[in-house]
C-alpha positions as CSV (number, residue, x, y, z in Angstrom):
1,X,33.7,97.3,157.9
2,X,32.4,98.7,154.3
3,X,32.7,102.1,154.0
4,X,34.7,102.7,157.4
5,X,38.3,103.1,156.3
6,X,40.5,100.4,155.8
7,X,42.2,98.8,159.3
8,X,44.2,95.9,159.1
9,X,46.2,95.1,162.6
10,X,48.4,92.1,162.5
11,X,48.5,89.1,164.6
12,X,48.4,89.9,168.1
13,X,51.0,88.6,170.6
14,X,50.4,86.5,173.2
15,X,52.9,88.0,175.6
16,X,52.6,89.8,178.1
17,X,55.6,92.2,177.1
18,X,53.6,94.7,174.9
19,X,51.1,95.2,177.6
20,X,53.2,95.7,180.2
21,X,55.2,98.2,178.3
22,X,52.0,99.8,178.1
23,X,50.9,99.5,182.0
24,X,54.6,100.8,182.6
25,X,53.9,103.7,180.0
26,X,50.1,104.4,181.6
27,X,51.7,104.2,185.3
28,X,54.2,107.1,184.4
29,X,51.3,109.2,183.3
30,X,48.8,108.5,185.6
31,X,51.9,110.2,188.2
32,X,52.2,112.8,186.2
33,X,48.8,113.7,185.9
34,X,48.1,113.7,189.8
35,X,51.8,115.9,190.3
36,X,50.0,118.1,187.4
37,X,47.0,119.4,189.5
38,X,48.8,119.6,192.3
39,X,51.0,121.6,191.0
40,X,48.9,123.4,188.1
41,X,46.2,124.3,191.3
42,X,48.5,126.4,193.4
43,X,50.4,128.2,190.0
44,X,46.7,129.8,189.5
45,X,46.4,130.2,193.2
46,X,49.6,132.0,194.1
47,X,48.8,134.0,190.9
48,X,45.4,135.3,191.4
49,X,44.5,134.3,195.1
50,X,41.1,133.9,194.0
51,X,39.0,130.8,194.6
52,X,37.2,131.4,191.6
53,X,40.3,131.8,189.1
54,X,40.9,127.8,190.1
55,X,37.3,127.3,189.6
56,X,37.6,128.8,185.9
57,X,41.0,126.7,185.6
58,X,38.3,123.4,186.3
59,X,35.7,124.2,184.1
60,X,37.8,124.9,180.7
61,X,38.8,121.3,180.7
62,X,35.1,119.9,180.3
63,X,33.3,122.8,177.8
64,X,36.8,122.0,175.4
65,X,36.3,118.7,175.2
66,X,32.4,118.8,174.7
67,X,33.4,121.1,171.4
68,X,36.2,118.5,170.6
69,X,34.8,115.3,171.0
70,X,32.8,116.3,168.1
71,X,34.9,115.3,165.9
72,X,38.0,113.4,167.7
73,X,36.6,110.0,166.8
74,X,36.4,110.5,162.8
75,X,39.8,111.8,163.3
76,X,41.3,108.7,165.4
77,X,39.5,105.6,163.5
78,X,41.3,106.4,160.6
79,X,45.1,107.1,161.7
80,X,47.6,105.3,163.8
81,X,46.4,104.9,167.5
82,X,50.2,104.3,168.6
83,X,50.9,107.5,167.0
84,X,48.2,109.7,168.2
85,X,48.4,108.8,171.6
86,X,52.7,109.5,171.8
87,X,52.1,112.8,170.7
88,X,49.4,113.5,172.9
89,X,51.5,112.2,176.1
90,X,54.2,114.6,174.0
91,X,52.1,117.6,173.3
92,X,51.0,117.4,177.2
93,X,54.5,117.7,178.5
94,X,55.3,120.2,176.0
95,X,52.6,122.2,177.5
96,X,53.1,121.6,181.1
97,X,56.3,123.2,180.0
98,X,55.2,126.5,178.9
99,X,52.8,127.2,182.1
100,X,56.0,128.2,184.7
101,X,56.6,130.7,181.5
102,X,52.8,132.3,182.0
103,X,52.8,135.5,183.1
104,X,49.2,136.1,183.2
105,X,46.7,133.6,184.4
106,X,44.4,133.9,180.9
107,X,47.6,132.1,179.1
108,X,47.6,129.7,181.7
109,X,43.7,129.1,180.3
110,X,45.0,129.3,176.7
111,X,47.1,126.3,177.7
112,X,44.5,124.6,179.4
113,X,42.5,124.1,176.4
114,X,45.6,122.8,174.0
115,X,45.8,120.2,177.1
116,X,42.0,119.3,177.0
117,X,42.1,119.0,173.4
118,X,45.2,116.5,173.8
119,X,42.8,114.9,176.1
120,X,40.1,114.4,173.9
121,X,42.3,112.6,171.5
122,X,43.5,110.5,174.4
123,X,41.1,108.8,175.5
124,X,39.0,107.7,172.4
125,X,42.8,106.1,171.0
126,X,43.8,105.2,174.0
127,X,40.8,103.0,174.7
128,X,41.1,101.5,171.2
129,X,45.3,101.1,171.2
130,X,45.0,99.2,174.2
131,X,42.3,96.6,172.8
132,X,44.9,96.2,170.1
133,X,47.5,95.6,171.8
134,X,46.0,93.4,174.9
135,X,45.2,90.2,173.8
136,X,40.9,89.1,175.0
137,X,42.2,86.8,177.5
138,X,44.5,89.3,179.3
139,X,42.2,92.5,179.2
140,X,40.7,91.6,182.3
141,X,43.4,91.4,184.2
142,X,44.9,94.2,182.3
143,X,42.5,96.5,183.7
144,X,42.4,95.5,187.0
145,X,46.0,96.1,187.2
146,X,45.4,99.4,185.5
147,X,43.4,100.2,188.0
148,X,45.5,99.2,190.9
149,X,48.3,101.8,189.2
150,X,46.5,104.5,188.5
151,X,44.8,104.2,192.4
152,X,48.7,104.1,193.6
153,X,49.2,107.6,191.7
154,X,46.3,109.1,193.3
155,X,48.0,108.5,197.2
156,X,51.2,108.7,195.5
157,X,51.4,111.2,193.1
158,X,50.5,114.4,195.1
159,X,52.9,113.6,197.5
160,X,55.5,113.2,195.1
161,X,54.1,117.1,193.4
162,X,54.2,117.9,197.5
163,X,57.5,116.9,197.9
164,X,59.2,118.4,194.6
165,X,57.5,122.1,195.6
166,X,58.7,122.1,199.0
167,X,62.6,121.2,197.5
168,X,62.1,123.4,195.1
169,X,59.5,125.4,193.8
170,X,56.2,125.0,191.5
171,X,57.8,126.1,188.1
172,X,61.0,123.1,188.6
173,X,58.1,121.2,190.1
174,X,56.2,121.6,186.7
175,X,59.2,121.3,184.2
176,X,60.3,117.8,186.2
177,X,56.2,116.6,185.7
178,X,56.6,117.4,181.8
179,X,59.1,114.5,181.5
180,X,56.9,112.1,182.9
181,X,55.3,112.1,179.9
182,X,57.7,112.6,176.8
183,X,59.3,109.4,179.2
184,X,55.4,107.7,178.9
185,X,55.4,108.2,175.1
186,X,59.3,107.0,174.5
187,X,58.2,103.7,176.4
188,X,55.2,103.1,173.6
189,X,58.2,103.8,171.0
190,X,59.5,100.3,172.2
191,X,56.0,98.8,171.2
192,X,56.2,97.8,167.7
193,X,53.3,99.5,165.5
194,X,51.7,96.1,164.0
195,X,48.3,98.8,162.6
196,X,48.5,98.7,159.1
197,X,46.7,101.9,157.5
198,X,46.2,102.3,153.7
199,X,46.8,106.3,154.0
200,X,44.8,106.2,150.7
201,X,41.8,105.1,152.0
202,X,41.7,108.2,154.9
203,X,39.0,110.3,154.7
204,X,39.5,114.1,154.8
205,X,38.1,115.6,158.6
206,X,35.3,117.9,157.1
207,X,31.9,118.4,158.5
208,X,30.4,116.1,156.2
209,X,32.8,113.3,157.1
210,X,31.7,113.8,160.6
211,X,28.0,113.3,160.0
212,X,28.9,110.4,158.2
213,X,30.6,109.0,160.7
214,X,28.0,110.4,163.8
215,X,25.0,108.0,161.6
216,X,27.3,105.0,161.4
217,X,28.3,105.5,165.1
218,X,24.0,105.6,165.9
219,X,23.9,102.9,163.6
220,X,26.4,100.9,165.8
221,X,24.2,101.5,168.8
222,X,20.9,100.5,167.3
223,X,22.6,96.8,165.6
224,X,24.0,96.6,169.9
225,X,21.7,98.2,171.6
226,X,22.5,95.5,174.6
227,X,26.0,97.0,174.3
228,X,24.7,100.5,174.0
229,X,22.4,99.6,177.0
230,X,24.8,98.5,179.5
231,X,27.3,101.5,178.8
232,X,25.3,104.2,178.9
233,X,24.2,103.0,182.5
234,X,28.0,102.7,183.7
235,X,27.8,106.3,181.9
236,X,25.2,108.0,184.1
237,X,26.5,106.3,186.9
238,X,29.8,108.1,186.5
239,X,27.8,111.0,185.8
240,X,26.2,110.8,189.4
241,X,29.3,110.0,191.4
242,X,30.5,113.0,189.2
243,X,28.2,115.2,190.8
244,X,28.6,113.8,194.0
245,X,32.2,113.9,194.1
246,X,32.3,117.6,193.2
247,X,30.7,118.6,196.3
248,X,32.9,116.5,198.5
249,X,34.8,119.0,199.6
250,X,31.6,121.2,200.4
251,X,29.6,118.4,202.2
252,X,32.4,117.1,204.4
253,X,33.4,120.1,205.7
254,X,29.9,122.2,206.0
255,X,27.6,119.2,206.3
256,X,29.1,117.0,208.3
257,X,31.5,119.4,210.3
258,X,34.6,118.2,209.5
259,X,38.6,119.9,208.9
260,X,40.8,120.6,205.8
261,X,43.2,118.0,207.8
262,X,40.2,115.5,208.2
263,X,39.2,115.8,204.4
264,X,42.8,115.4,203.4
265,X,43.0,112.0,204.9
266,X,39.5,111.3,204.1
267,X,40.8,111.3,200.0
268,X,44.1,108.9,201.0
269,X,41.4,106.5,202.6
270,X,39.9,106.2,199.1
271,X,42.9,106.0,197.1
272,X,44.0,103.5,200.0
273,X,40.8,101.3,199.3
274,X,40.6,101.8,195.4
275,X,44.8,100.5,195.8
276,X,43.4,98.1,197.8
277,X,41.0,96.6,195.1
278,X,42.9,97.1,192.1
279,X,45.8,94.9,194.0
280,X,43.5,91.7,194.9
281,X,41.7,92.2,191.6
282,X,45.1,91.9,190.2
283,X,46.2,88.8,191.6
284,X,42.5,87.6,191.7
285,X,40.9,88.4,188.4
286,X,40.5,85.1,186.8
287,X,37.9,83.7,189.6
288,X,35.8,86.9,188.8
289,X,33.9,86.6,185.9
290,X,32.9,89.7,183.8
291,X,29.5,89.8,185.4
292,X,30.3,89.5,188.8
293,X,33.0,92.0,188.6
294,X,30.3,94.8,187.2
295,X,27.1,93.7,189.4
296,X,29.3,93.7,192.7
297,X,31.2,96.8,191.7
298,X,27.9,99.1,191.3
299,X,25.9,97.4,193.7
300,X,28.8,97.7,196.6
301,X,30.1,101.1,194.9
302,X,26.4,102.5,195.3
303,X,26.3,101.4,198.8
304,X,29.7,103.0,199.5
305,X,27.8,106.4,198.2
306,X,24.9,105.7,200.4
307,X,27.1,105.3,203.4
308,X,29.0,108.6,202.6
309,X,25.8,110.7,202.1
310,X,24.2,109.7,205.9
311,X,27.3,110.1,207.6
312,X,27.5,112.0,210.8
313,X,31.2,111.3,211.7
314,X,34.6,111.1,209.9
315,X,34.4,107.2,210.6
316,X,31.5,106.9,209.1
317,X,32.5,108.8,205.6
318,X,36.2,106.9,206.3
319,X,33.8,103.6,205.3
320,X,31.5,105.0,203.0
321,X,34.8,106.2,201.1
322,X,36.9,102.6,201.5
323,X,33.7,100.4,200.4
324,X,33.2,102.6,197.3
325,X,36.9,103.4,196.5
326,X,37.4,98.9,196.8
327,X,34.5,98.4,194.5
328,X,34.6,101.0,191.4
329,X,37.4,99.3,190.7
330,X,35.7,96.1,190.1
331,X,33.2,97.8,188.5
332,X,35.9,100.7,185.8
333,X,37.7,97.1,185.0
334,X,34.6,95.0,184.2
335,X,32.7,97.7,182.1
336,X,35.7,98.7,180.2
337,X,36.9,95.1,179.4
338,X,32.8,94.2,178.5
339,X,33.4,97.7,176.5
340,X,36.4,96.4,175.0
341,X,35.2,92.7,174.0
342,X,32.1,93.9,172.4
343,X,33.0,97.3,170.1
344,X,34.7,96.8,167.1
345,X,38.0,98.3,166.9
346,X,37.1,99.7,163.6
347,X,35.0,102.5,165.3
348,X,36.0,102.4,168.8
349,X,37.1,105.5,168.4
350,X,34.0,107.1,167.3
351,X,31.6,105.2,169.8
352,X,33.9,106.5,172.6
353,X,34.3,109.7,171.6
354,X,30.4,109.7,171.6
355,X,30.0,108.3,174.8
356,X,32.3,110.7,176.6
357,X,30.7,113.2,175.0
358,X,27.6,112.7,176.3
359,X,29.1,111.8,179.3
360,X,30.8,115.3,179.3
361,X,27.7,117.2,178.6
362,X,25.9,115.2,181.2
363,X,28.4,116.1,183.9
364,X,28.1,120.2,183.3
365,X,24.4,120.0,183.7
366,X,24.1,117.9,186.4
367,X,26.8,119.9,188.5
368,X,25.0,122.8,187.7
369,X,21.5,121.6,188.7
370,X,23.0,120.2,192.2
371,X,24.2,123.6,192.9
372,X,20.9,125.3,192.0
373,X,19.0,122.8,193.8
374,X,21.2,122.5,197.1
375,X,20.8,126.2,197.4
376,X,17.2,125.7,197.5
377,X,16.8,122.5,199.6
378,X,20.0,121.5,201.1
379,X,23.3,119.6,200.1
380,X,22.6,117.1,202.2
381,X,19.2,115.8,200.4
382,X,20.8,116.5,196.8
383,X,23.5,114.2,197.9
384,X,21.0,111.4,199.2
385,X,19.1,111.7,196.7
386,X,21.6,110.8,194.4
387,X,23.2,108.2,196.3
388,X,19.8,106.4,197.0
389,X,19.2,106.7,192.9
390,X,22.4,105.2,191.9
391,X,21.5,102.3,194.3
392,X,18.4,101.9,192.9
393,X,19.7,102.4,189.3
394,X,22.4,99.7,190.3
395,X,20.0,97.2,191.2
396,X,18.2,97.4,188.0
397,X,21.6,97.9,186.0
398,X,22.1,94.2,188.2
399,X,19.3,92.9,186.6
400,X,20.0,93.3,183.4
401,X,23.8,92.2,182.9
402,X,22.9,89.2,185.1
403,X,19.9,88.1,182.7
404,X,20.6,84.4,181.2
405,X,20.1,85.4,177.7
406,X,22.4,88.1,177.3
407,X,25.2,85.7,178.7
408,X,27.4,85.5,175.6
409,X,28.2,89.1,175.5
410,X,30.7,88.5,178.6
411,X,32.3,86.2,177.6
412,X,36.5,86.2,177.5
413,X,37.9,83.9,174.5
């Protein structure tokens, strides 16, 4: 595209050996990430015993990356995907290193936001690396068994952290973790880098660069505003289950009456159903097209939430949480291979790191108006409420990807 930078990838395989080096490289870090909180929660915890010290070690993540996503996507567009995201995976394990070393819980912080600023890198050149390297007809698929991994991590990978602590003890536990993903970035090494870059044509990252690239980005979403459209809804709805999922913990327990123990297994029943889905979507994916993947995964996904929010019992939430656990996965693989298929490559890193942005921003205010208001109603009707609108939101979100005209924009060759 003029005036964009100059991006010229090479002919795309189609084998399924460069993606599955990648699925093999994502599965690796997806464990590490879930061994990471465990792990990373109960360091702060045994340092401080203070509730709100774990809090704090939450929120950094999200106010770093609303600074950095600024300016992550002028920096990504123009430079080597491959590369940025091997020495993100490095930089996180380099820093998963130094926590054990911590002796106060403030560098523990410090190191917190080095890791969220690795994470805002990650996602926006993620998200393009992988469009490169899958090939249209595989995404699908792709994603769905993307899914089905990074749901195996979630049951998995705690268990794993578990199990390492009690043989040993949270700073081996941590050290171990690290390597999960310098051994994540060495698999990508085996990926050949087919983006060809003229390094002459990169921009320097100044502020004016940025706005530059912040008007082309709004430009981008007024030429596909269908595109625009249909993302920003999956966007809000993530920004709702957000919310509700943040409370989870709250409204189980003090709302519905429920134990640590019950709560425990409550979270393994989701992972169990989003496992669940990932795996038939896996094996399944090419009788689902695009469409019906995203209107039954919001649809069933908002009645999952709906479910949860008038439960009275633990069998009651233990549905709520398999029928919405299933279905986002149909939903997080449709919307990302629709996202995918319909954003240039030239600037997904820009558009992404705009959407998440928002998404980011979105996410801070909303948990802090569901905390304000559920003091002054109660959690139970904040959490309706915001089930009932992402049904209604879904239906309407239905609507529109299902409309005849706008068709071609799911389509797979």
């Amino acid at each position: 595209m003029k005036g964009e930078g100059k991006i010229n990838m090479g002919n795309q395989t189609n084998s399924w050996l460069n993606p599955s080096i990648l699925l093999a490289s994502l599965g690796i870090a997806h464990f590490g990430n879930f061994i990471y909180l465990v792990a990373s929660n109960i360091i702060v915890y045994q340092m401080t015993g203070s509730a709100t010290a774990v809090a704090i070690f939450w929120i950094i993540g999200p106010i770093t990356q609303i600074i950095t996503k600024f300016w992550t996507g002028s920096y990504i567009d123009y430079r080597s995907k491959r590369k940025i995201v091997m020495i993100t995976y490095i930089l996180r394990g380099f820093f998963i290193f130094l926590i054990p070393f911590a002796s106060h819980v403030v560098y523990i912080y410090i190191i917190l936001v080095f890791l969220s600023i690795a994470s805002s890198f990650f996602g926006p050149a993620l998200m393009t690396y992988t469009t490169m390297v899958v090939p249209i007809k595989k995404r699908k698929r792709f994603n769905a068994i993307r899914s089905f991994t990074s749901s195996s991590a979630f049951i998995i990978g705690p268990s794993i952290g578990g199990t390492l602590i009690y043989l040993t003890n949270v700073d081996i536990t941590l050290w171990v973790n690290s390597l999960f993903f310098v051994a994540a970035a060495l698999l990508l090494f085996t990926i050949p880098d087919e983006e060809k870059i003229d390094k002459k044509s990169i921009p320097p990252l100044t502020l004016k660069q940025v706005k530059k690239d912040f008007t082309v980005v709004f430009n981008f979403i007024r030429s596909h505003s269908y595109v625009a459209l249909i993302y920003l809804g999956f966007v809000i709805v993530m920004v709702a289950t957000f919310a509700m999922d943040a409370q989870e913990v709250v409204f189980v327990q003090q709302v519905i009456g429920l134990s640590e123990v019950d709560y425990s297994l409550l979270i393994s029943v989701t992972g169990i159903g989003s496992a669940l889905g990932g795996l038939i979507l896996s094996f399944l994916s090419s009788h689902f097209s695009l469409r019906m993947m995203i209107v039954v995964g919001i649809v069933m996904s908002s009645v999952g939430y709906v479910i949860y929010s008038i439960s009275w019992s633990f069998l009651s939430v233990a549905i709520g949480f398999t029928v919405l656990g299933f279905f986002l996965v149909f939903l997080n693989a449709g919307i990302i291979t629709f996202y995918q298929n319909n954003v240039s490559v030239d600037l997904m890193g820009r558009v992404t790191s705009v959407f998440q942005l928002v998404q980011s921003a979105a996410q801070a205010l909303l948990l802090l108006l569901v905390g304000i208001i559920a003091d002054i109603v109660s959690l139970r009707v904040v959490i309706v409420c915001l089930a009932v609108f992402m049904f209604m939101l879904s239906l309407i979100y239905s609507v529109i990807v299902l409309r005849q005209k706008y068709k071609p924009y799911y389509k797979e060759v």
